[in-house]
TIRONU-613606 format. One line per field, with one value per residue (C-alpha): residue in one letter; x negated, y negated, z negated. Coordinates in Angstrom, 1 decimal, decimal comma. Each point is the difference from the previous one (the first is absolute). Layout:
N
res <- (A|...)
u <- (X|...)
v <- (Y|...)
w <- (Z|...)
***
This chain:
69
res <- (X|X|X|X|X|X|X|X|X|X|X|X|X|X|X|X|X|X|X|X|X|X|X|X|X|X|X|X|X|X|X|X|X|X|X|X|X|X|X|X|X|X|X|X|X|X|X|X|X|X|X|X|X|X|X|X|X|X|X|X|X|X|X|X|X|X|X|X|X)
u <- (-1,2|-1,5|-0,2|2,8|-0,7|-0,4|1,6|-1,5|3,4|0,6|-3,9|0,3|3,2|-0,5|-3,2|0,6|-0,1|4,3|1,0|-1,5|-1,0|-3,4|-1,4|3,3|1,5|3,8|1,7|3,3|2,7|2,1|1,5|-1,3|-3,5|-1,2|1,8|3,3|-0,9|-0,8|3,4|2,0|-1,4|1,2|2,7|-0,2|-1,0|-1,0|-3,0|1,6|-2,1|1,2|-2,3|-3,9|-1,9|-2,5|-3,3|-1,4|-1,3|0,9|0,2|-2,3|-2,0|-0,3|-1,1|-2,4|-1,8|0,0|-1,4|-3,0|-1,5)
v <- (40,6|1,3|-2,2|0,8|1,3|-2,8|-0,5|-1,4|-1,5|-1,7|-1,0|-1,5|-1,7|-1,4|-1,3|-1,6|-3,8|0,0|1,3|-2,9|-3,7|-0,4|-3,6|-1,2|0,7|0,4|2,1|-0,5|-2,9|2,1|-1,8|2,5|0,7|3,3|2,1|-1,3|0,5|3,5|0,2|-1,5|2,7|3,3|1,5|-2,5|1,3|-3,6|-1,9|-3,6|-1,8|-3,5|0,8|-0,2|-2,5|-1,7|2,1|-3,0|2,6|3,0|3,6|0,6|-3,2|1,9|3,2|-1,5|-1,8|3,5|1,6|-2,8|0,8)
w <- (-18,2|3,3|2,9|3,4|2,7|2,9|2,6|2,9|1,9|-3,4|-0,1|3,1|-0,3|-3,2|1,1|3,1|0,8|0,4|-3,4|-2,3|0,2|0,4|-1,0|-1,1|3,7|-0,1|1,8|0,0|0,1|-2,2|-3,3|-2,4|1,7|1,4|-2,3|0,8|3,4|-0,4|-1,8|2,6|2,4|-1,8|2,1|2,5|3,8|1,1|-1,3|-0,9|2,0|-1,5|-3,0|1,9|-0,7|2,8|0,3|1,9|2,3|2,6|-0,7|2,5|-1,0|-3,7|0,9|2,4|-2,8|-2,2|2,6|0,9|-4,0)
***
């Protein structure tokens, strides 16, 4: 079966740091995980932000340490 094409927004998305737990990290508060989460969002226009979990740092604080490697 030959291979399809890539797509470099899915590439990118898929294989960024928010889109799956690294080191056993969770991401979410939600009762049924990260894919409940992502199923609670379809159709809805606000993120519910009851479901984030602690980061135990910034934003800022984050992309400041990506940037220092």
């Amino acid at each position: 079966m030959p291979a399809l094409p890539r797509n470099p927004q899915e590439d990118a998305f898929f294989q960024s740091e928010f889109t799956h737990a690294a080191g056993g990290v969770r991401l979410t508060s939600h009762s049924e995980g990260f894919i409940g989460l992502w199923r609670t969002l379809v159709g809805k226009k606000r993120f519910p932000f009851q479901y984030l979990t602690d980061a135990g740092e910034t934003l800022q604080e984050f992309v400041a340490s990506r940037n220092e490697r």
